[in-house]
VOPA-327625 format. One line per field, with one value per residue: chain; residue in three letters; x negated, y negated, z negated of N, C-alpha, C in turn. Coordinates in Angstrom, 2 decimals. Atoms other than C-alpha are relative to their C-alpha. Layout:
<atoms>
c = (A, ...);
r = (ALA, ...);
n.xx = (X, ...);
n.yy = (Y, ...);
n.zz = (Z, ...);
ca.xx = (X, ...);
ca.yy = (Y, ...);
ca.zz = (Z, ...);
c.xx = (X, ...);
c.yy = (Y, ...);
c.zz = (Z, ...);
</atoms>
This chain:
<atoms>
c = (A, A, A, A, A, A, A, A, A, A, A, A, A, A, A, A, A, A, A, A, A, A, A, A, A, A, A, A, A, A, A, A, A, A, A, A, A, A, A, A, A, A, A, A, A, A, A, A, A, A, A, A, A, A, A, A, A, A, A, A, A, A);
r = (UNK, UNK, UNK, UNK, UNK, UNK, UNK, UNK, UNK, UNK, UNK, UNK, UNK, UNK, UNK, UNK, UNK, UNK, UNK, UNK, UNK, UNK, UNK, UNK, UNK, UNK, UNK, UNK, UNK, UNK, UNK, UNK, UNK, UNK, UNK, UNK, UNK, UNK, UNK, UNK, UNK, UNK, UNK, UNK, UNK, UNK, UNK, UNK, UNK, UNK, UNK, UNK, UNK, UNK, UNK, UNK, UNK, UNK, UNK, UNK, UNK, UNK);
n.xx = (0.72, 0.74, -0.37, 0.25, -0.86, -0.99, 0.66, 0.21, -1.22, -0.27, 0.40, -0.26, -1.35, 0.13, 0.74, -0.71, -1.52, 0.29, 0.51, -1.34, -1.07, 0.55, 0.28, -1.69, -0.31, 1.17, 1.11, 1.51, 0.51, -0.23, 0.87, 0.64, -0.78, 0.32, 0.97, -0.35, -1.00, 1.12, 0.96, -0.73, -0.71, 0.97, 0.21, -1.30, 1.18, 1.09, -0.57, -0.60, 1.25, 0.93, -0.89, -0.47, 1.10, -0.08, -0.91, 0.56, 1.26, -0.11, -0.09, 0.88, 0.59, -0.86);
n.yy = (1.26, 0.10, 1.02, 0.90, 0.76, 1.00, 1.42, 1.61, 0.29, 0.60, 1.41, 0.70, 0.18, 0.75, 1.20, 0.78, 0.28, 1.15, 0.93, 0.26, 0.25, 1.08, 0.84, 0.19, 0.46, 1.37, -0.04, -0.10, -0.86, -1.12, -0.30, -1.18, -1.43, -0.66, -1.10, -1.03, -1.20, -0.27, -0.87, -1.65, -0.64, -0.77, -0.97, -0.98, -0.63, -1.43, -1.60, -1.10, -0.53, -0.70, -0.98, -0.78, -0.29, -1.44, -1.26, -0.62, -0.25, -1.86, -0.34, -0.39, -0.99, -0.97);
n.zz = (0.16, 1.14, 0.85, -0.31, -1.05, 0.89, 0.66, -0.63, -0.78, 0.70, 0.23, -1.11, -0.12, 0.52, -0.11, -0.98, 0.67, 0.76, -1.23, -0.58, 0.83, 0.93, -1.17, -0.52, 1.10, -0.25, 0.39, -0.75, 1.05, -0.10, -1.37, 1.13, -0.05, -1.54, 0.21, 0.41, -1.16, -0.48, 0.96, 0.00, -1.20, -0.56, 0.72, -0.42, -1.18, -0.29, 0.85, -1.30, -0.63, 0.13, 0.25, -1.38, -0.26, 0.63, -0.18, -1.81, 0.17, 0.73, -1.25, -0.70, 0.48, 0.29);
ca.xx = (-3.97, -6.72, -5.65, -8.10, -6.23, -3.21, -4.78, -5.97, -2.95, -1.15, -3.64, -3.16, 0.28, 0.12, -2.21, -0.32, 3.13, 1.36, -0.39, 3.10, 5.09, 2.65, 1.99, 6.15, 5.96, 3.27, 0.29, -2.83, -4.50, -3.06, -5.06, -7.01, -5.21, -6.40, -10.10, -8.93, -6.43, -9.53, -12.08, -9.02, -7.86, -11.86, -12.00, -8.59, -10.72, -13.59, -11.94, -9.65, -12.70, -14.93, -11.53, -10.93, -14.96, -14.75, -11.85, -13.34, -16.93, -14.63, -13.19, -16.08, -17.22, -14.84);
ca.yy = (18.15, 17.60, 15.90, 13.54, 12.59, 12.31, 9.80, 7.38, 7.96, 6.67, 3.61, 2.57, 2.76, 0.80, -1.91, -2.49, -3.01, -5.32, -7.30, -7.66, -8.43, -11.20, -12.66, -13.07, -14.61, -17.19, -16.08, -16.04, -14.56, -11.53, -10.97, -9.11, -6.06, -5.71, -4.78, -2.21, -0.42, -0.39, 1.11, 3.77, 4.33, 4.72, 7.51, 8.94, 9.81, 11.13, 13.54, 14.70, 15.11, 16.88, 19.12, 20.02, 20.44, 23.34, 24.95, 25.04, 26.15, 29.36, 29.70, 30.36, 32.46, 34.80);
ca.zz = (1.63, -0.99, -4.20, -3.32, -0.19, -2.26, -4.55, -1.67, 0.41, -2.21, -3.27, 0.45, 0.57, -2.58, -2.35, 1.11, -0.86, -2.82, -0.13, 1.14, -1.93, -3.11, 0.31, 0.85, -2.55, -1.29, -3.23, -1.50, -3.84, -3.23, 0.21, -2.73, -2.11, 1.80, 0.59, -1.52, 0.97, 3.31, 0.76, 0.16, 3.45, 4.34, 1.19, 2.62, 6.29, 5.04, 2.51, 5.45, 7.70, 5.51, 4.59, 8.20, 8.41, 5.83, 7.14, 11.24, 9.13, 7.16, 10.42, 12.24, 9.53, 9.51);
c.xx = (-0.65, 0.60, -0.87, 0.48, 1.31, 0.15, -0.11, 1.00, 0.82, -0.61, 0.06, 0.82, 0.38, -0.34, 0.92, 1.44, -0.75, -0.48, 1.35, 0.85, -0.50, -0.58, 1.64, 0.17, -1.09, -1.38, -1.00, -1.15, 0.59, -0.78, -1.59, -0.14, -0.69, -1.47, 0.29, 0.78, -0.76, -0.65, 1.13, 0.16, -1.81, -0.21, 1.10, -0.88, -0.70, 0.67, 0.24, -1.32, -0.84, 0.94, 0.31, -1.74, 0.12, 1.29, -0.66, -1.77, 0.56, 0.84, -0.89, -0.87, 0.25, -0.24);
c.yy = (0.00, -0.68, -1.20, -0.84, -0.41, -1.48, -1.38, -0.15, -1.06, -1.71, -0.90, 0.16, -0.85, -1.56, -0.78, -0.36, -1.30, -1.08, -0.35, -0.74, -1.14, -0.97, -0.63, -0.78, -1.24, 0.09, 0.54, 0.54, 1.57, 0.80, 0.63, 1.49, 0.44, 0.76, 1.49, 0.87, 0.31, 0.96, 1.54, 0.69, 0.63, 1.85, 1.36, 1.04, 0.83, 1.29, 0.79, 0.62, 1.30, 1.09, 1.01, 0.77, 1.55, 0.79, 0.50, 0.78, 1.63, 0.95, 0.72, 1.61, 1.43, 1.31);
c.zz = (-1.38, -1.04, 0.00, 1.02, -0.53, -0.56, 1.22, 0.85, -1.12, -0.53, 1.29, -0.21, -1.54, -0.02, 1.42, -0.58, -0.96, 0.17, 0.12, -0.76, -0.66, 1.52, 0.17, -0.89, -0.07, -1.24, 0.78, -0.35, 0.10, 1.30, -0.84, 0.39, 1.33, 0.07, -0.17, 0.36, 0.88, -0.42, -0.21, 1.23, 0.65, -1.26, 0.43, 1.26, -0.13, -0.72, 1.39, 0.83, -0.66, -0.29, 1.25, 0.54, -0.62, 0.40, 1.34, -1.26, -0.53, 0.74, 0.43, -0.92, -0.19, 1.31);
</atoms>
């Protein structure tokens, strides 16, 4: 896995602990956090994608 997939794995699995831990705690304001686990979890995807793209492309090349 890319260290970029690291990274947003992580800021999703974050931001959702923090959605969670500030919603349970009655702040509403915390519904903050659900963009930004989005925006990661979409950066998580493409990485993977374009990671599995270049492996089937050095595949084929081979």
């Amino acid at each position: 896995m890319p260290r970029t997939s690291r990274f947003a794995l992580a800021a999703v699995v974050l931001a959702l602990v923090a959605l969670v831990v500030s919603l349970v705690q009655g702040f509403w304001l915390g519904l903050i956090w659900l963009p930004l686990a989005g925006v990661a979890s979409n950066v998580l995807w493409m990485d993977r994608r374009r990671a599995r793209i270049a492996a089937a492309t050095a595949a084929a090349a081979e």
